[in-house]
N, C-alpha and C positions, 0 to 999 in steps of 0.2 A: 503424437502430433503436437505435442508441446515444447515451447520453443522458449529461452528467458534471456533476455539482456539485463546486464547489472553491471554498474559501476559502483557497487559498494563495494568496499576496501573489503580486504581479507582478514584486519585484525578486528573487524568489528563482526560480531555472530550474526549478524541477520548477512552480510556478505557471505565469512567464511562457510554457514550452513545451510543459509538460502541460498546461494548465488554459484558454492562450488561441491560441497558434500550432498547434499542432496539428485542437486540434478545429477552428477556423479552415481551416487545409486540406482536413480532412475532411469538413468541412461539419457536424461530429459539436454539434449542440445544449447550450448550455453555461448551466448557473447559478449567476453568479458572487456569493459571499458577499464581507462584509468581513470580513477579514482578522479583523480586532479582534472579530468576531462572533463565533466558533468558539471561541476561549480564555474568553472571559465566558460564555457558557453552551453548552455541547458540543451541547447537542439542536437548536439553530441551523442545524450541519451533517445529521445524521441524517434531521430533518422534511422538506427539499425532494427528497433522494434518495427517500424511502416516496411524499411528494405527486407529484412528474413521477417517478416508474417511471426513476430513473436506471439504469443499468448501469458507471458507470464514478464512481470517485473514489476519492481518496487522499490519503495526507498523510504526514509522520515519523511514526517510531513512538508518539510520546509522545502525539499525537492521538488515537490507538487506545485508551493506557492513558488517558486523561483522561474519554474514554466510558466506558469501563468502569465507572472509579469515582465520576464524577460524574453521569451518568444513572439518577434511580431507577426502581424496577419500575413506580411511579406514567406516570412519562414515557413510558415504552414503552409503555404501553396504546392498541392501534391504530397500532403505528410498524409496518410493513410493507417490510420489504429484502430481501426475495424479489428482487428486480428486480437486485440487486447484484451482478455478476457478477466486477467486477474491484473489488478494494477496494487498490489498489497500496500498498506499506510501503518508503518509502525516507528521504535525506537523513539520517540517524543511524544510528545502532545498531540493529538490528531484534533484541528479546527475545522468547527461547521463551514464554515465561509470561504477555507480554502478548497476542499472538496467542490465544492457550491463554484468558485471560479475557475478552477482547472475542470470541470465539467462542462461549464459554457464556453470555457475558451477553446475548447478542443474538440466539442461538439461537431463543429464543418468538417474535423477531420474523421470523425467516425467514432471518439469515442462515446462510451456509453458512460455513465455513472455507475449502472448495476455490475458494473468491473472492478470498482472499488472493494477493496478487501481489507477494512479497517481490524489490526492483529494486535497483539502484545506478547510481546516475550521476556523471559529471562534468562541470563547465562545458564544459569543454574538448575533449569531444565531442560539446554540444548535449546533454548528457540522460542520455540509453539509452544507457548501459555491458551493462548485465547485467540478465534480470528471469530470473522461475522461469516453468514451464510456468504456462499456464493451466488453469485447473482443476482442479487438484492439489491436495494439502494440502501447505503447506511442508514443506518436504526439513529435516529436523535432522541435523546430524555432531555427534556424540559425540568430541571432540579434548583432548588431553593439555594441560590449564592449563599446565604446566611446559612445555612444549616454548612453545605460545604466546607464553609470555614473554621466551621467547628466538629469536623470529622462525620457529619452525618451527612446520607441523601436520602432527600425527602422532595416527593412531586409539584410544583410549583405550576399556577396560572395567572402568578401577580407580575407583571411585565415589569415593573420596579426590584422584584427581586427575582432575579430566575438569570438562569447559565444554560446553555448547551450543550449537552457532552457527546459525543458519536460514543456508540457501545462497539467493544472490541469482540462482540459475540457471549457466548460461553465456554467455560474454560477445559480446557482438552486435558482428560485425563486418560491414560492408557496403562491399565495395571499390569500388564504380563512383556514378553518380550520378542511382540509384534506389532511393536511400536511403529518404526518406520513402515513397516506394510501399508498401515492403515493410515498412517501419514501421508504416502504416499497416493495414495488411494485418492484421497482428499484434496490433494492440489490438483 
């Protein structure tokens, strides 16, 4: 029953292994945008996700803020993402505040924030490093800017020093070679 729209490009891994190998193994039903589609006008990605009842897609954060601010209330009228279950947030920085405004922006259309799936990867493990629970609303740690900077995190409640980080989960470790089962399993 899972369905994914993606316009990440194929030479980037969270494309190439989210967006075509994987669902490929899964068998999981895939609508692939270009790439160049999604930065020229954002509502390119949003429309096919409401049209086939997706459940799965994502992209860097900056994809998130770019709906936000470039999608008017006009455009939303009849955008339906009720269906989005997983909306994944990796490859960069994941910001509190953008999460924070593509969740209210998109609220009247039905999304949820607990569809957010703040993740981290590396080539170098095929992907899936780390993602957060599903169906949750991202985890925030409140952490000591000062320490940060000097390679440490340490809990913070002095509003003059403190940063926000969204937690990308825990980190996925699969020792044997049922890996993707249980990967799969998972999304």
């Amino acid at each position: 029953q899972s369905r994914l729209v993606t316009w990440l490009p194929l030479y980037h891994d969270m494309g190439l292994i989210g967006g075509l190998l994987m669902p490929l193994y899964t068998g999981v039903p895939v609508t692939a945008l270009s790439p160049m589609a999604f930065p020229q006008r954002p509502l390119r990605w949003l429309r096919p996700i409401a049209a086939t009842r997706a459940t799965h897609g994502g992209g860097p954060n900056f994809a998130y803020e770019l709906c936000a601010r470039r999608i008017s209330d006009e455009e939303k009228q009849g955008l339906d993402l009720s269906s989005w279950e997983t909306a994944y947030n990796g490859a960069e920085p994941i910001r509190p505040e953008t999460l924070s405004r593509f969740a209210q922006a998109f609220a009247a259309c039905g999304f949820r924030a607990e569809a957010f799936l703040p993740c981290y990867g590396l080539a170098e493990v095929t992907v899936g490093t780390a993602w957060a629970a599903r169906g949750q609303r991202p985890r925030l740690s409140e952490l000591r800017a000062s320490a940060l900077r000097e390679g440490r995190a340490e809990p913070s409640s002095d509003p003059a020093d403190h940063t926000a980080i969204v937690s990308c989960g825990p980190i996925v470790v699969v020792p044997d070679g049922e890996a993707l089962d249980r990967l799969a399993a998972r999304a």
